[in-house]
N, CA, C and O atoms as a Tripos MOL2 file, in Angstrom:
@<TRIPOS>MOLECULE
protein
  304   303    76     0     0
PROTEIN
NO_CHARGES

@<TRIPOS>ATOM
      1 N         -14.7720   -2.2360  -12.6900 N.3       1 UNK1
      2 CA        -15.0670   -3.1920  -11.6490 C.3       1 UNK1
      3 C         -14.4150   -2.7410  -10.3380 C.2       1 UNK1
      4 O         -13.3190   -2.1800  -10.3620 O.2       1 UNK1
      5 N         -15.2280   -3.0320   -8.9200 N.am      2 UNK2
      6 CA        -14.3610   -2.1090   -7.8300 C.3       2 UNK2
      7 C         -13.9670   -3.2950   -7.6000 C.2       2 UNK2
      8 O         -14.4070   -4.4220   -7.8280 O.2       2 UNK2
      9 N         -12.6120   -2.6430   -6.8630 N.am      3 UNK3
     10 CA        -11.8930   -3.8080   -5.8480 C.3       3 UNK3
     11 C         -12.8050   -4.6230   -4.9130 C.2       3 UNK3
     12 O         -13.6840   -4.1170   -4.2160 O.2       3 UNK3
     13 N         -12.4640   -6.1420   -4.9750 N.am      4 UNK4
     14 CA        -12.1630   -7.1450   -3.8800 C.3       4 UNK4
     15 C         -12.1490   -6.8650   -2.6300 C.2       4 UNK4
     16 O         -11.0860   -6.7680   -2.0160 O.2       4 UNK4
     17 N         -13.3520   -6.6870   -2.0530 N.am      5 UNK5
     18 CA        -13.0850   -6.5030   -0.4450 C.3       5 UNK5
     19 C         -12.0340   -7.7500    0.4970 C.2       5 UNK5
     20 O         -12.1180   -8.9530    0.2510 O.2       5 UNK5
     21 N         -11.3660   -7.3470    1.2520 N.am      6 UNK6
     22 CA        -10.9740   -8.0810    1.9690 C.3       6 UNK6
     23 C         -11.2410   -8.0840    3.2720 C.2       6 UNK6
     24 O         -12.0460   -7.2090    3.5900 O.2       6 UNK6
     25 N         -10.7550   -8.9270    4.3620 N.am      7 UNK7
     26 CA        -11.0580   -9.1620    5.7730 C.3       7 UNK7
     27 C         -10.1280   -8.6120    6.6400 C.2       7 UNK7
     28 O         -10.6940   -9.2400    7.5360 O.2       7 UNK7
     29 N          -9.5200   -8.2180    7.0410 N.am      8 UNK8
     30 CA         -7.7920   -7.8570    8.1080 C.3       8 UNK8
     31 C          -8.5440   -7.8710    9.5250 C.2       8 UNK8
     32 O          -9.6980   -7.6690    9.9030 O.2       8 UNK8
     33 N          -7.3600   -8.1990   10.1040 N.am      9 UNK9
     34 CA         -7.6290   -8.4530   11.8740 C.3       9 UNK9
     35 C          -6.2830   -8.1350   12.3580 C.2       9 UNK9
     36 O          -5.2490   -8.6080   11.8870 O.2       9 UNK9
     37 N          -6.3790   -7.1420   13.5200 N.am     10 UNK10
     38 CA         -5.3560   -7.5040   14.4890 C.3      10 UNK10
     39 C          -5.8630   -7.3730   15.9990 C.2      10 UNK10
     40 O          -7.0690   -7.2230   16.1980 O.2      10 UNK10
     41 N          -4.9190   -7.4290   17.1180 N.am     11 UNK11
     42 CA         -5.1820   -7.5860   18.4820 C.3      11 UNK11
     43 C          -4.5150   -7.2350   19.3770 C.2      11 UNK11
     44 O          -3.4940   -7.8920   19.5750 O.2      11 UNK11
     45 N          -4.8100   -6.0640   20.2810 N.am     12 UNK12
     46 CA         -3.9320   -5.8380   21.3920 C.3      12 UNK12
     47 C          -3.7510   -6.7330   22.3690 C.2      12 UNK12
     48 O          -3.0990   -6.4110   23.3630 O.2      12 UNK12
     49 N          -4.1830   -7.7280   22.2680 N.am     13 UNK13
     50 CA         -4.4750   -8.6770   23.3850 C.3      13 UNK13
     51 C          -5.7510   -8.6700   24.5020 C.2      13 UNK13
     52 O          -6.0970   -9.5550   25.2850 O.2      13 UNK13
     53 N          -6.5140   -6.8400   24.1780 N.am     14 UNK14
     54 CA         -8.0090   -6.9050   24.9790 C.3      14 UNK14
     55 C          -9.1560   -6.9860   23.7380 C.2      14 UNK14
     56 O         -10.3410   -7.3010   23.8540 O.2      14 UNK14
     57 N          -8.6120   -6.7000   22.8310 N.am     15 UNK15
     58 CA         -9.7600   -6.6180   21.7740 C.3      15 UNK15
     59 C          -9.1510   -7.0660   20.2420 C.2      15 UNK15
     60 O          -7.9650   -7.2060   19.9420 O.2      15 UNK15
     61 N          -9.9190   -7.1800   19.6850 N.am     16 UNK16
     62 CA         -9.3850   -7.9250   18.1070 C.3      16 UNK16
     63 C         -10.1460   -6.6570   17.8980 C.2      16 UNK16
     64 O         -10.7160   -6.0310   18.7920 O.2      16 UNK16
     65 N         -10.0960   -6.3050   16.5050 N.am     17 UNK17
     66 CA        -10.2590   -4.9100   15.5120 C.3      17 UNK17
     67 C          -9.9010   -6.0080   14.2420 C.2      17 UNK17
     68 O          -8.9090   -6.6360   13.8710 O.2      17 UNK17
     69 N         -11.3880   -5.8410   13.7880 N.am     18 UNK18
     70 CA        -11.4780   -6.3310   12.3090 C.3      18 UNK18
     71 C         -12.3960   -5.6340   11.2260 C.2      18 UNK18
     72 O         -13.5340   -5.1730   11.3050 O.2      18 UNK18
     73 N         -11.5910   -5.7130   10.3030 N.am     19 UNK19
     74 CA        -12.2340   -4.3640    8.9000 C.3      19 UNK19
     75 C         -12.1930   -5.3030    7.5110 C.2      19 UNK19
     76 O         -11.3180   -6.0870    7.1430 O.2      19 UNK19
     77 N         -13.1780   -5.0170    7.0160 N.am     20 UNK20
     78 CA        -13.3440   -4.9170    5.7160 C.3      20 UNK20
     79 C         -12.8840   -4.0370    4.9370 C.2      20 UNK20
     80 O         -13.4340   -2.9410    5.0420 O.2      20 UNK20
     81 N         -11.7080   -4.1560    3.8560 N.am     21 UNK21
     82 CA        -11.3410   -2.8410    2.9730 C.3      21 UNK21
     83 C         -10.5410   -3.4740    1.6160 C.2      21 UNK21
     84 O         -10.1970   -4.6560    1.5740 O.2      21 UNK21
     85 N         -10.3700   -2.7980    0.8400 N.am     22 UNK22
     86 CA         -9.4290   -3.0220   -0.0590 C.3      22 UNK22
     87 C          -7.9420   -3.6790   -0.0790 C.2      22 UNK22
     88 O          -7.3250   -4.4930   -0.7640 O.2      22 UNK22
     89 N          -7.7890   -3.1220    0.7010 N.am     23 UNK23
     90 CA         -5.7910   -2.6350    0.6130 C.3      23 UNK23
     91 C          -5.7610   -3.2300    2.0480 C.2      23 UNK23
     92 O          -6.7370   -3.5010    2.7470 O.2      23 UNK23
     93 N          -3.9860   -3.4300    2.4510 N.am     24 UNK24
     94 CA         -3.4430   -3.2190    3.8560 C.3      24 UNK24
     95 C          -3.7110   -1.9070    4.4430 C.2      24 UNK24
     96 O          -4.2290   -1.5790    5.5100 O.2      24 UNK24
     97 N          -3.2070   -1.2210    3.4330 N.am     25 UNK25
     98 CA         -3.0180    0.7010    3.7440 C.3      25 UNK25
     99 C          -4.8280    0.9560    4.3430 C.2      25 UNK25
    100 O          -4.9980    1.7540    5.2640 O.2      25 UNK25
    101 N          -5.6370    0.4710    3.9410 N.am     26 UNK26
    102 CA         -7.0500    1.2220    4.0940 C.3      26 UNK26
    103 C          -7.4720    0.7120    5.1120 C.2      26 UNK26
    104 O          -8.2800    1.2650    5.8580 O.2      26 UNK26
    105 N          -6.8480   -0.7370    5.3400 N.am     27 UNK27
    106 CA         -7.4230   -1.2000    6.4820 C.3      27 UNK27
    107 C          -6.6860   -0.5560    7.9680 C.2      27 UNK27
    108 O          -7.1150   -0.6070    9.1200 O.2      27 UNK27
    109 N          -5.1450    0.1870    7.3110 N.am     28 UNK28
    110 CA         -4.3860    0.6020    8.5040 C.3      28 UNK28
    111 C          -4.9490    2.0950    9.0370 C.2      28 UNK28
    112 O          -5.0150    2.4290   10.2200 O.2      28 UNK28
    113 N          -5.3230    2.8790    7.9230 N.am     29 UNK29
    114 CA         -6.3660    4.0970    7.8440 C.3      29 UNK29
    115 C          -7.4550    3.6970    8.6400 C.2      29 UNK29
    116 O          -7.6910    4.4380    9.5940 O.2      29 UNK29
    117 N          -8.1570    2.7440    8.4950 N.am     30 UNK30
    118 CA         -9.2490    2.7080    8.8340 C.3      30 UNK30
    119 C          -9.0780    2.6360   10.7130 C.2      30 UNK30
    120 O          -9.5480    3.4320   11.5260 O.2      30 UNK30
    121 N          -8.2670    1.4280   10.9690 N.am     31 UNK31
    122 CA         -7.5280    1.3490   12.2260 C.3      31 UNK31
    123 C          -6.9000    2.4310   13.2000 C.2      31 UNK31
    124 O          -6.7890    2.5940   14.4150 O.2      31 UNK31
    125 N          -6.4720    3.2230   11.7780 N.am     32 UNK32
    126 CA         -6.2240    4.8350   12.4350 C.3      32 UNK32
    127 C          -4.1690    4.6840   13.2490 C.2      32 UNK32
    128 O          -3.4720    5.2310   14.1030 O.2      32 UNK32
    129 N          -4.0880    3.6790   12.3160 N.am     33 UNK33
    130 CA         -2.8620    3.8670   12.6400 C.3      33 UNK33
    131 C          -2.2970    3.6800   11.2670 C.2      33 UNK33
    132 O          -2.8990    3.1810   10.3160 O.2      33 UNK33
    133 N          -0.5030    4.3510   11.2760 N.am     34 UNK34
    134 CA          0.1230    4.5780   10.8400 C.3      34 UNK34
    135 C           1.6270    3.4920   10.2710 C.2      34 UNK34
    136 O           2.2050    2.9610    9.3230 O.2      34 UNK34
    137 N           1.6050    3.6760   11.3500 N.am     35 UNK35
    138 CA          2.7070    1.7960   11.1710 C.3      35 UNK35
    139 C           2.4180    0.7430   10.9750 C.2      35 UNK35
    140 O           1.6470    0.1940   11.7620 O.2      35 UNK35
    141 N           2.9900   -0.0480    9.6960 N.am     36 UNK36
    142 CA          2.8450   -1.2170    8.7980 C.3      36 UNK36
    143 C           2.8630   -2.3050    9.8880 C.2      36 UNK36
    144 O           3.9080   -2.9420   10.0250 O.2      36 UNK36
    145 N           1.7570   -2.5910   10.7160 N.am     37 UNK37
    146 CA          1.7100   -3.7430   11.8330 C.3      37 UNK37
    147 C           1.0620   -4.8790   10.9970 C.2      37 UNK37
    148 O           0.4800   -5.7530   11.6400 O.2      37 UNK37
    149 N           1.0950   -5.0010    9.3250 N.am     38 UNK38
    150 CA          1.2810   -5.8520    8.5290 C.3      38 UNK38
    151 C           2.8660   -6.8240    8.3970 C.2      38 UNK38
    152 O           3.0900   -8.0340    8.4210 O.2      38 UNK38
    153 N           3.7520   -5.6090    8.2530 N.am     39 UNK39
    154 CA          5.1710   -6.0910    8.5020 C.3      39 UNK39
    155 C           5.6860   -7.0590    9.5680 C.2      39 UNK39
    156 O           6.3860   -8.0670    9.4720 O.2      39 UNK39
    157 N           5.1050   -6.4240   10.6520 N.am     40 UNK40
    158 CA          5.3810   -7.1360   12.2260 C.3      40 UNK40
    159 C           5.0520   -8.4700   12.3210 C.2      40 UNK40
    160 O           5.5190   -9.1930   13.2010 O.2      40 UNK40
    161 N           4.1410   -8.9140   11.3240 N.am     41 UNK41
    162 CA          2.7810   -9.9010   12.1770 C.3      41 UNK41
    163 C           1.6710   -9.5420   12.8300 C.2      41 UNK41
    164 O           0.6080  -10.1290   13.0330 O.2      41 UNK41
    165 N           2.1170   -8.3890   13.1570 N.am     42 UNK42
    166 CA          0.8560   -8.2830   14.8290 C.3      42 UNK42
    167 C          -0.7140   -8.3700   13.8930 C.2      42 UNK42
    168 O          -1.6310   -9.0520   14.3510 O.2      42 UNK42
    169 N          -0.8860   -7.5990   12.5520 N.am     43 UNK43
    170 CA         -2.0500   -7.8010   11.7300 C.3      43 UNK43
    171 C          -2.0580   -8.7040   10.8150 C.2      43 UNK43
    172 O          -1.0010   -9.0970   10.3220 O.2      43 UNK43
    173 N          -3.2690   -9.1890   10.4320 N.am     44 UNK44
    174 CA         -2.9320  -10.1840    8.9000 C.3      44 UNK44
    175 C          -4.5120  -10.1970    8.2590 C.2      44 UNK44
    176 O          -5.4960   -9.6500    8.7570 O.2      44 UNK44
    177 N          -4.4640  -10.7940    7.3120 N.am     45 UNK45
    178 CA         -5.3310  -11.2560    6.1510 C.3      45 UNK45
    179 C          -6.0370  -12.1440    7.0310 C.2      45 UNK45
    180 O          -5.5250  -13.1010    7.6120 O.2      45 UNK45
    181 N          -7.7880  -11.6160    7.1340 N.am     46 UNK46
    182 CA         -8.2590  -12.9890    7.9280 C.3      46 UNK46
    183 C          -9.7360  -13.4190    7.2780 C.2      46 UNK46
    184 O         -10.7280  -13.3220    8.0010 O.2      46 UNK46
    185 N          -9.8700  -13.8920    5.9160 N.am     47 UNK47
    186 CA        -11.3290  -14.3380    5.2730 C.3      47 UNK47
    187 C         -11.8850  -15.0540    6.5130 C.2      47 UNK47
    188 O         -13.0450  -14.7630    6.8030 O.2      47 UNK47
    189 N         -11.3360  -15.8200    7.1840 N.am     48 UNK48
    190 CA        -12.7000  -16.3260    7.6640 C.3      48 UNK48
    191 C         -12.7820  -15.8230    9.3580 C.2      48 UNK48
    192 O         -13.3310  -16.5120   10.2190 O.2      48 UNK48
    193 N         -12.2660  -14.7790    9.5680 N.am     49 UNK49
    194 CA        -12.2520  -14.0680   11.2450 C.3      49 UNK49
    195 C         -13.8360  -14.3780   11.7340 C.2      49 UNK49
    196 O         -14.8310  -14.5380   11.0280 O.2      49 UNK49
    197 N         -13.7510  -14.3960   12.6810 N.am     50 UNK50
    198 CA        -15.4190  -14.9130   13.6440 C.3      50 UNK50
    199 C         -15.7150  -13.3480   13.2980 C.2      50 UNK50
    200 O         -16.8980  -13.2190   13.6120 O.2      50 UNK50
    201 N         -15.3620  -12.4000   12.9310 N.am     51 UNK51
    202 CA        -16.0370  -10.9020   12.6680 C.3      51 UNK51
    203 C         -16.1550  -10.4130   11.2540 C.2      51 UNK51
    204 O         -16.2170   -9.2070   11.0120 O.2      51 UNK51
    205 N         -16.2020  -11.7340    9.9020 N.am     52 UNK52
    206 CA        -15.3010  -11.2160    8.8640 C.3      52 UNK52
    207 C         -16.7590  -10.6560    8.3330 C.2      52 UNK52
    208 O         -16.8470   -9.6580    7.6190 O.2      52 UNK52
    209 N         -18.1770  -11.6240    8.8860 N.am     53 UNK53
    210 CA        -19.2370  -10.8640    8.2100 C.3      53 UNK53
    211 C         -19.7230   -9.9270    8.3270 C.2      53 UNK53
    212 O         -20.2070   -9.3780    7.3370 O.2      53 UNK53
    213 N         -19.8220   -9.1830    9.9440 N.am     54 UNK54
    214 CA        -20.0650   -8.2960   10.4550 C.3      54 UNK54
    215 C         -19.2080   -6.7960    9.8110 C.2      54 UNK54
    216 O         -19.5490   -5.6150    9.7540 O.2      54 UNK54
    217 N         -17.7440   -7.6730    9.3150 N.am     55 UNK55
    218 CA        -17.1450   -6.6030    8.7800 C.3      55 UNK55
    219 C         -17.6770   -6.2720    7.4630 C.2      55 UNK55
    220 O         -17.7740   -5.1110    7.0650 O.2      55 UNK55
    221 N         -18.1100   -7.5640    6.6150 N.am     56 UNK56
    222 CA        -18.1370   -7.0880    5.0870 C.3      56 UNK56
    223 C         -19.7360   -6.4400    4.7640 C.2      56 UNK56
    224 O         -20.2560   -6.1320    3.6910 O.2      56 UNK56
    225 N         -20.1940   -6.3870    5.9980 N.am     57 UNK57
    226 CA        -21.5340   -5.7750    6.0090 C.3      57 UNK57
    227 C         -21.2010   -4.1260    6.0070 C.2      57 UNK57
    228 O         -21.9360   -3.2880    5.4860 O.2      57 UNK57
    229 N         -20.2600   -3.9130    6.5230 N.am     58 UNK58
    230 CA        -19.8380   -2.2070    6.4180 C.3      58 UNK58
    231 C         -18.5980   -2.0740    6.3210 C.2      58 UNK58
    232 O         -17.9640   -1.5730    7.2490 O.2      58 UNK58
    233 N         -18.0150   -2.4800    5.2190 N.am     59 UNK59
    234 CA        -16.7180   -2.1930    4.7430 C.3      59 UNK59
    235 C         -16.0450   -0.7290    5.4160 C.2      59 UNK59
    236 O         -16.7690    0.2640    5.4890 O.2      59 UNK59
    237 N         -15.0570   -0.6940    5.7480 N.am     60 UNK60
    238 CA        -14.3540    0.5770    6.7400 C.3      60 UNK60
    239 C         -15.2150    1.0030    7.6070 C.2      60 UNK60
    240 O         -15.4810    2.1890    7.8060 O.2      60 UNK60
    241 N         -15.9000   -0.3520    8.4090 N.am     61 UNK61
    242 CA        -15.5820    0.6500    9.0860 C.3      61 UNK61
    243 C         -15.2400   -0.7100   10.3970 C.2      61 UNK61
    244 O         -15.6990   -1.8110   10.0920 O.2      61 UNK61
    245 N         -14.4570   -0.6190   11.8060 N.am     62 UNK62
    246 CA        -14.0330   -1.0120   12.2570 C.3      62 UNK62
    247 C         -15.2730   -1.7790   13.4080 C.2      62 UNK62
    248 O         -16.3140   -1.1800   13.6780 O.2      62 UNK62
    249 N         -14.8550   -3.5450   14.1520 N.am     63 UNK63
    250 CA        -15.7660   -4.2050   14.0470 C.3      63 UNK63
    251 C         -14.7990   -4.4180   15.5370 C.2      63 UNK63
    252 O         -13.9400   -5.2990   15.5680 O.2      63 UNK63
    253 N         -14.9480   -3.8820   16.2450 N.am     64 UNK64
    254 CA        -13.9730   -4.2570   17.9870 C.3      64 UNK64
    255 C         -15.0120   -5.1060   19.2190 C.2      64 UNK64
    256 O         -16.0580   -4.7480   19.7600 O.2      64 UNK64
    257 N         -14.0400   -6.5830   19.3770 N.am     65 UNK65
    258 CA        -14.7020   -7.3990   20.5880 C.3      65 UNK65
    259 C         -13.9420   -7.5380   21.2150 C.2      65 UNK65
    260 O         -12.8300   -7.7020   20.7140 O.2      65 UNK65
    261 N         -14.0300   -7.5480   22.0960 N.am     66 UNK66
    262 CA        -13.6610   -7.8190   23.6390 C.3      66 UNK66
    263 C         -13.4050   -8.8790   23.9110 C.2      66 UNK66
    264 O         -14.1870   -9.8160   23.7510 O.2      66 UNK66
    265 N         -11.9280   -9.0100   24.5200 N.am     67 UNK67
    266 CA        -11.0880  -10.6350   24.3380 C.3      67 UNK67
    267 C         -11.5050  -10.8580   25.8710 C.2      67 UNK67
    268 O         -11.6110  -10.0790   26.8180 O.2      67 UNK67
    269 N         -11.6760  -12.0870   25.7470 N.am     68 UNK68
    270 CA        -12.0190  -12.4390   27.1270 C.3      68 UNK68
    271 C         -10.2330  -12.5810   28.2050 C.2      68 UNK68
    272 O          -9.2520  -13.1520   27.7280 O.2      68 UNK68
    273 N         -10.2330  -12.0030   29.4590 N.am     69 UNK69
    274 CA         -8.5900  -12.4930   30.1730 C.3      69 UNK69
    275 C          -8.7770  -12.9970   31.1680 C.2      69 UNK69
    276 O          -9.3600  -12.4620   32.1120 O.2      69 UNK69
    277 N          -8.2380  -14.3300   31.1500 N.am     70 UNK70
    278 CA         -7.8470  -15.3730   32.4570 C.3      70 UNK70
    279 C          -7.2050  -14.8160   33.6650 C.2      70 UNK70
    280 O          -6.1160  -15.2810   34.0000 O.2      70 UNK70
    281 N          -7.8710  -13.6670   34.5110 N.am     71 UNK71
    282 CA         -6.8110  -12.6160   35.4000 C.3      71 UNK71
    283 C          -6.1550  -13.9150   36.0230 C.2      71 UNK71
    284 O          -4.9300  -13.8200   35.9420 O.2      71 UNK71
    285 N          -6.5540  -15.0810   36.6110 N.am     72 UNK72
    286 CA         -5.8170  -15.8660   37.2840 C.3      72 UNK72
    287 C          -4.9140  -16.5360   36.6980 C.2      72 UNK72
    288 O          -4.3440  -17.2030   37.5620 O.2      72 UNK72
    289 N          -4.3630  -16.7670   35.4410 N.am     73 UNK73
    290 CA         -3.8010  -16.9670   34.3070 C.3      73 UNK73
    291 C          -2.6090  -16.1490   34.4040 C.2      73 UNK73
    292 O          -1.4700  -16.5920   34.2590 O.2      73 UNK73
    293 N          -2.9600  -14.7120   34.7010 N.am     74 UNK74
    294 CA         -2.0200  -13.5740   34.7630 C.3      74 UNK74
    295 C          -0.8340  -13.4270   35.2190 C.2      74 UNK74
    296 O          -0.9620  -13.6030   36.4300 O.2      74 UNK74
    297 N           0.8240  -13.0970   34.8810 N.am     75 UNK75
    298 CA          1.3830  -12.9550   35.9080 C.3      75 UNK75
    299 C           1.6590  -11.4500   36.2260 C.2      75 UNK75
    300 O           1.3660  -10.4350   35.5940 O.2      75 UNK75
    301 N           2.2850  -11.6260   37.3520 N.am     76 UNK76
    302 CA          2.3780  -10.0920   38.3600 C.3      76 UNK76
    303 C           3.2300   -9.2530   36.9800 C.2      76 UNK76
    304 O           3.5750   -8.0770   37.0920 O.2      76 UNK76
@<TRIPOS>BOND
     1     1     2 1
     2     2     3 1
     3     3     4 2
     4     3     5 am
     5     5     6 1
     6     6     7 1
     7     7     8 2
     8     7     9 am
     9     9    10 1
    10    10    11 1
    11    11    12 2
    12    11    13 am
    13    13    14 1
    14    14    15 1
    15    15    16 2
    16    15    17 am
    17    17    18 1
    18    18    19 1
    19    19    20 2
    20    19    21 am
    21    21    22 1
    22    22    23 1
    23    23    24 2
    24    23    25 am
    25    25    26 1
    26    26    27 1
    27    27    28 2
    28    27    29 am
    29    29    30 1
    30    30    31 1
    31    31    32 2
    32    31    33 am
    33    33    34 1
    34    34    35 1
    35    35    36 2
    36    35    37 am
    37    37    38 1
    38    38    39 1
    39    39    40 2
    40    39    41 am
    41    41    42 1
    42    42    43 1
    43    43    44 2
    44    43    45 am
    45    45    46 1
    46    46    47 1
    47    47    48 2
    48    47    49 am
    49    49    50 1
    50    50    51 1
    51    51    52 2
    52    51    53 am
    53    53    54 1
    54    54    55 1
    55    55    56 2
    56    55    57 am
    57    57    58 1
    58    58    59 1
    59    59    60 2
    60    59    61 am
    61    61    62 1
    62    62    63 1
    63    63    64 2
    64    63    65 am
    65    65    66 1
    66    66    67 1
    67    67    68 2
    68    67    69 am
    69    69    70 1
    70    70    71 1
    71    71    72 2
    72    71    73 am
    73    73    74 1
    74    74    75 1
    75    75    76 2
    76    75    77 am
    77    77    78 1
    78    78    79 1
    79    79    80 2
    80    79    81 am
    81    81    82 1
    82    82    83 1
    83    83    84 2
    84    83    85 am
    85    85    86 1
    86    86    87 1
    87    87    88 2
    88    87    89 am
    89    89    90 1
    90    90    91 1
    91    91    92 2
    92    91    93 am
    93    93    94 1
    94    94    95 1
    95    95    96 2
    96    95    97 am
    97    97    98 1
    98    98    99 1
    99    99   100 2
   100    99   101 am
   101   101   102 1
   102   102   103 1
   103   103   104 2
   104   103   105 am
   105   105   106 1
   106   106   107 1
   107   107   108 2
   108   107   109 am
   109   109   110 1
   110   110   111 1
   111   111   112 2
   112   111   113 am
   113   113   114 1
   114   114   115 1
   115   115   116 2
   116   115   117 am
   117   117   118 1
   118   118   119 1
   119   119   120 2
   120   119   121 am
   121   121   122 1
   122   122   123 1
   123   123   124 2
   124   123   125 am
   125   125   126 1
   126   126   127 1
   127   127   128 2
   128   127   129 am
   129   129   130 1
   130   130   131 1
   131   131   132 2
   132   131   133 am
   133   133   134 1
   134   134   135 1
   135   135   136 2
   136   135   137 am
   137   137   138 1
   138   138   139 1
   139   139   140 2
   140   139   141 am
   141   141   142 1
   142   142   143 1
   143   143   144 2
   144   143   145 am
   145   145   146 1
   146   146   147 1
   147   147   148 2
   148   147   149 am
   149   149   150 1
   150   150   151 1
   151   151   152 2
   152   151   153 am
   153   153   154 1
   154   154   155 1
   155   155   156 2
   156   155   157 am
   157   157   158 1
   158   158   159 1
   159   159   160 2
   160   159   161 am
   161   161   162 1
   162   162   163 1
   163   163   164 2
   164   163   165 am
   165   165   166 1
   166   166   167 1
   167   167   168 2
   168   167   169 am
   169   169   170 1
   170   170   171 1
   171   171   172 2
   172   171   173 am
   173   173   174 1
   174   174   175 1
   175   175   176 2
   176   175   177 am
   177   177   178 1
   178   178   179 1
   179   179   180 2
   180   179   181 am
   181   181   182 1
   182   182   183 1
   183   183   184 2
   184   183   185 am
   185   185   186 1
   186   186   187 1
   187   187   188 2
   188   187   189 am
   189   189   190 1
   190   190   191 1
   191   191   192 2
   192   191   193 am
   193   193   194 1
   194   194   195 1
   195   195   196 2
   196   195   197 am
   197   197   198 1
   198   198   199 1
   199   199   200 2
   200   199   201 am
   201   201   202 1
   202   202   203 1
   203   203   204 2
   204   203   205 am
   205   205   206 1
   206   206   207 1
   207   207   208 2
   208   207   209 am
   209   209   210 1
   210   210   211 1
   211   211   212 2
   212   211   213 am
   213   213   214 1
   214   214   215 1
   215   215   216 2
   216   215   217 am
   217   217   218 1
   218   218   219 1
   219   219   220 2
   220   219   221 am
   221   221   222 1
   222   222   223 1
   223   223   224 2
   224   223   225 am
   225   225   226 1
   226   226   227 1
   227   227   228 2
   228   227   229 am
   229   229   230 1
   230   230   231 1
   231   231   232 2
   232   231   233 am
   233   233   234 1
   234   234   235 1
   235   235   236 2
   236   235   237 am
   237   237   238 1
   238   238   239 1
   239   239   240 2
   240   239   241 am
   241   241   242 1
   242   242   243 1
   243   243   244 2
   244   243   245 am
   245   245   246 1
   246   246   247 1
   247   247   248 2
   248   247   249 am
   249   249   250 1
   250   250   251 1
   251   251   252 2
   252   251   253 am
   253   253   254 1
   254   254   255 1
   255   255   256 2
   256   255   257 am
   257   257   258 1
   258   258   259 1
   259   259   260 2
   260   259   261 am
   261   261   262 1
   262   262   263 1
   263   263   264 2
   264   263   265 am
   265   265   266 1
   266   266   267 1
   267   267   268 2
   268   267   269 am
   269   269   270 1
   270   270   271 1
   271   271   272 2
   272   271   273 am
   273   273   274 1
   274   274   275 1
   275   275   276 2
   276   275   277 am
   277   277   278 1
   278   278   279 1
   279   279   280 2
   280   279   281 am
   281   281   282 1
   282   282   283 1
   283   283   284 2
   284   283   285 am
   285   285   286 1
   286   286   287 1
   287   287   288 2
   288   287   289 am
   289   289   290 1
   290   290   291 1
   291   291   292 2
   292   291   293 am
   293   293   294 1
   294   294   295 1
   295   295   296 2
   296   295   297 am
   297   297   298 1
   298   298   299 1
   299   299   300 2
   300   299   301 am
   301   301   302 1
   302   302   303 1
   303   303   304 2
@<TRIPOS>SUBSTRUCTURE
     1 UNK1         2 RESIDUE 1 A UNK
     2 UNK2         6 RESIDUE 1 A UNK
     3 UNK3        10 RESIDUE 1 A UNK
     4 UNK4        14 RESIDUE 1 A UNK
     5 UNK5        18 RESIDUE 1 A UNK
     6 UNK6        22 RESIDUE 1 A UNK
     7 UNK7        26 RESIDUE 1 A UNK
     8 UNK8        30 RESIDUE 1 A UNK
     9 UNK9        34 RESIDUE 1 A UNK
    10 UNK10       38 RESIDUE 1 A UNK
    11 UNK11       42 RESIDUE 1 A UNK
    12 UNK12       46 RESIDUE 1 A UNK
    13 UNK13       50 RESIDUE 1 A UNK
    14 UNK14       54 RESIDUE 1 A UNK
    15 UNK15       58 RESIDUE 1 A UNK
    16 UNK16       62 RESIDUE 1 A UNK
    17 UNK17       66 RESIDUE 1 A UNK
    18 UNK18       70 RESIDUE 1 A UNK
    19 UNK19       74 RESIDUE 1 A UNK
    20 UNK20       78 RESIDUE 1 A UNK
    21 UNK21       82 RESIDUE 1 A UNK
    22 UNK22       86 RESIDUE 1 A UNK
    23 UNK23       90 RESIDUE 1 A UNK
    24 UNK24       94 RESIDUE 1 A UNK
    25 UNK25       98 RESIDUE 1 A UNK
    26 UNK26      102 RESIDUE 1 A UNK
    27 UNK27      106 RESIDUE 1 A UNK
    28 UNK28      110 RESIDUE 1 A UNK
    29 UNK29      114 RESIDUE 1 A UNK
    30 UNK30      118 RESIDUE 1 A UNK
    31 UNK31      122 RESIDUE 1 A UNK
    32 UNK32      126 RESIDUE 1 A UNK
    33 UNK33      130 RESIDUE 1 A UNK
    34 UNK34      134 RESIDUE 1 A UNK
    35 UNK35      138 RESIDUE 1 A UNK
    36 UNK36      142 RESIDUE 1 A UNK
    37 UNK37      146 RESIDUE 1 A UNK
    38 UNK38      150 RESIDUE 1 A UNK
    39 UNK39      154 RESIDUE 1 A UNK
    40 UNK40      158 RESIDUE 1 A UNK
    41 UNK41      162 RESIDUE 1 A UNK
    42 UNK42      166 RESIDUE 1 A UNK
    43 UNK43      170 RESIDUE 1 A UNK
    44 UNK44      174 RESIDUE 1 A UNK
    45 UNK45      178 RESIDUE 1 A UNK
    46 UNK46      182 RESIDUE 1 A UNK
    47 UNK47      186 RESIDUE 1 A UNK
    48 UNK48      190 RESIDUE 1 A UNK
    49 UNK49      194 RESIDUE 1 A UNK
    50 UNK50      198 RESIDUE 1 A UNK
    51 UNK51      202 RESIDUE 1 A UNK
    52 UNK52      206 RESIDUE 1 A UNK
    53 UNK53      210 RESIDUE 1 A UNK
    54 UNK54      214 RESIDUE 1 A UNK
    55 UNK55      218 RESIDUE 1 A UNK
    56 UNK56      222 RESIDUE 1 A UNK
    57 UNK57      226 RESIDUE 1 A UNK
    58 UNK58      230 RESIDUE 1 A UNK
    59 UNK59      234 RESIDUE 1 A UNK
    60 UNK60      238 RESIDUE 1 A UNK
    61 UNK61      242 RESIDUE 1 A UNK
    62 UNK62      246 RESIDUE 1 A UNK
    63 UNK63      250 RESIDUE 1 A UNK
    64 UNK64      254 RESIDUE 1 A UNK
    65 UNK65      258 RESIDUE 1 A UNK
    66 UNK66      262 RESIDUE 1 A UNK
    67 UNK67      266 RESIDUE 1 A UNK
    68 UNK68      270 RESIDUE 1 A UNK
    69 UNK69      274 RESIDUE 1 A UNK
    70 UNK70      278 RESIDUE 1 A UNK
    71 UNK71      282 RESIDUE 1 A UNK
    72 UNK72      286 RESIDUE 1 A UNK
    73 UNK73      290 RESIDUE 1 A UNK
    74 UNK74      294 RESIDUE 1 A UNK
    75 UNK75      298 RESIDUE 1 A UNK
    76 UNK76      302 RESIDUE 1 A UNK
């Protein structure tokens, strides 16, 4: 039986990056980074992400939108 796809999301604050994969590790591969930004918080477990279907439609491979920014919101 294959593994359980899962959902993962994280966010630089301009874009969310969300994957479909197995593991933390595959989803961090897939992300193309190296450091456990599972550990941090900055990534997490997200079944129901506004991208989780788009992701589980092509497992690894990476699903990037464009965060909307309040420039007037902004400070200097």
């Amino acid at each position: 039986m294959a593994p359980k796809l899962k959902v993962f999301e994280w966010s630089d604050g301009f874009h969310r990056f969300t994957v479909a994969a197995t593991s933390r590790p595959k989803a961090l591969a897939a992300w193309g980074i190296q450091q456990d930004i599972f550990a941090s918080g900055l990534a997490r477990e997200a079944p129901e992400a506004e991208d989780a279907e788009a992701a589980r439609a092509r497992p690894g491979v990476v699903v990037e939108r464009g965060l909307a920014v309040d420039v007037g919101k902004a400070s200097p």
